[in-house]
N, C-alpha and C positions, 0 to 999 in steps of 0.2 A: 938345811936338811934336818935339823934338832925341833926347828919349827914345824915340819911337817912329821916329825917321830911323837910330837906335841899333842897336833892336832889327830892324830892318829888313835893315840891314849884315850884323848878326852872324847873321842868319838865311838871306841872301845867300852869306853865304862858308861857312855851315856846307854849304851846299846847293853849292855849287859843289864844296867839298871831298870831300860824300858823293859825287856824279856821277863825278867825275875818279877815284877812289880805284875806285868800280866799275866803272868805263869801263878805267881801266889799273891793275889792281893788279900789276902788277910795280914800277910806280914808285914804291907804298906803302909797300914793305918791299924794294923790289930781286930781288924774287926768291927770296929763301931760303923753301927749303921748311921749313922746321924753323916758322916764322914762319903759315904760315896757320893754323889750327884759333885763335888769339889774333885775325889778321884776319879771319876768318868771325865771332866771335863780337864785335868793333867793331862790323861792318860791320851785325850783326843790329843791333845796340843804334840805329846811325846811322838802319837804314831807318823804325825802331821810333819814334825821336824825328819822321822825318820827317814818318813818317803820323800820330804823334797832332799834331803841328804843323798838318798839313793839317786832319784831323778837326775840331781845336780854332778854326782859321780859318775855315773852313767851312762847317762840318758841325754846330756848337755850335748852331745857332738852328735850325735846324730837326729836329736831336734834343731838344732841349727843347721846340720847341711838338710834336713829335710826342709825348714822353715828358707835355705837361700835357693833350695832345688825350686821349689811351690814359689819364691818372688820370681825367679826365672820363669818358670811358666807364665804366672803372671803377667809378667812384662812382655812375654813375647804375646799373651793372649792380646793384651792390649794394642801393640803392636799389631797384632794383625788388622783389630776390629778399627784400630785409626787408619789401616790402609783402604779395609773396605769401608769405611766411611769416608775417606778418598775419593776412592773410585767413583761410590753412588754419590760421592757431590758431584762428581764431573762431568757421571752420564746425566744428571738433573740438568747440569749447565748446559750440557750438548743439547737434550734435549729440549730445555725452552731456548736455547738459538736455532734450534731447527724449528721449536713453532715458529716464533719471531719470524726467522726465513720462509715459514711456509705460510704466516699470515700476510708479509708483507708478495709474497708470489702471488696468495689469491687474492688482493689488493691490487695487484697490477691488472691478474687477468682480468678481473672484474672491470676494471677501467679500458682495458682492450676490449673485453665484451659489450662493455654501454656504447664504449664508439664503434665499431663496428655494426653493432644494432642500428645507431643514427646514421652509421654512412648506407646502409643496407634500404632504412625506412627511408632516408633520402632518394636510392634508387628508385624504391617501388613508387614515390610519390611521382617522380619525373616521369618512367612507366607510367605509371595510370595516368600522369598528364597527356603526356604523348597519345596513347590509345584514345584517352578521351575526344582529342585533338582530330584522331584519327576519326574517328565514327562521327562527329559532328561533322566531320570533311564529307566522307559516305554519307550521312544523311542527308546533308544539302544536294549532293550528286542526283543523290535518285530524287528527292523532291525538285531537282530540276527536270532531270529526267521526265519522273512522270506532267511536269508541268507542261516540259514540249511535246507529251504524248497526247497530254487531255489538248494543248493549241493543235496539235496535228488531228486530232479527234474530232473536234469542236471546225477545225476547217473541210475536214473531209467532212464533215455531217452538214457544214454550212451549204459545202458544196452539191452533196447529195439534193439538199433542198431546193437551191436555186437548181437545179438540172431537175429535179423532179417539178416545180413550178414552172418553167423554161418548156418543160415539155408541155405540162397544160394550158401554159397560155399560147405562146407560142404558135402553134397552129392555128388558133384563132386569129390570131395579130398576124402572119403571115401570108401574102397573097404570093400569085403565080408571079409578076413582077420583081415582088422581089428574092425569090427564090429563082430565077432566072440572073440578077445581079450577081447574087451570091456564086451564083457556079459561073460567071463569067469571069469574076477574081479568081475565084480556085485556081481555073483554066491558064490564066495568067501570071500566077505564080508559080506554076509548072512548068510552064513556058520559059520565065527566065529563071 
């Protein structure tokens, strides 16, 4: 307690001496101008000790809980900004496992879609084999067809000729004789 009645004194008189020395500095040095720019630059140091002397009386406890309030903010700002840098690492991770997942998806379809294409251009080729199959069947058909049309064409015209010749010579070449034969077979075919 003696120490702090001590410090008290010499904190009183340093203070009384800064006051009086800037209240009258002519009685500090007398006057002599040669002497200020060394006074100005005490007098800095005095005011300097005075205010961190106050500060330090003061001002100490509630700059420290201000300066532990402000690390708390701090720490929790940080805190937060580690959580949401958390988070956006995860949705990042989520999201290139959901590319990953959705490259390796259109990777398959696409491989379902090539085979599917082959089995599809496979059918159409069978199809158009088949059809092709088909109409060269039809077309042999009718070029049979008309082949036994033009033979039935070509016999009925043969025929028309020899019955058209048959008729022109015929009469010539046939006498009463034998058209007299001739109806005598008929007659007898008739008969039995």
């Amino acid at each position: 307690m003696k120490m702090t009645g001590s410090i008290r004194a010499a904190g009183a008189m340093t203070l009384f001496v800064g006051f009086t020395s800037l209240l009258l500095p002519e009685l500090a040095l007398a006057g002599d101008p040669a002497w200020r720019p060394t006074y100005d630059i005490a007098m800095r140091w005095v005011n300097f000790i005075i205010l961190a002397g106050v500060i330090f009386k003061y001002a100490r406890e509630p700059i420290k809980d201000f300066l532990t309030l402000r690390k708390g903010d701090v720490v929790a700002q940080i805190d937060e900004l580690d959580a949401e840098k958390s988070r956006i690492l995860d949705e990042i991770k989520a999201a290139r496992q959901k590319g990953d997942a959705n490259r390796a998806r259109f990777e398959e379809m696409k491989q379902r879609l090539i085979a599917q294409g082959e089995t599809r251009k496979q059918q159409i080729i069978k199809q158009a084999k088949q059809q092709s199959a088909m109409m060269i069947e039809e077309t042999r058909r009718k070029m049979e067809n008309r082949i036994v049309q033009a033979k039935a064409g070509l016999t009925s015209e043969l025929l028309d000729t020899a019955i058209d010749q048959a008729m022109t010579q015929l009469p010539g070449l046939m006498t009463d004789g034998d058209n007299q034969r001739m109806l005598d077979e008929y007659v007898q075919s008739i008969g039995s």
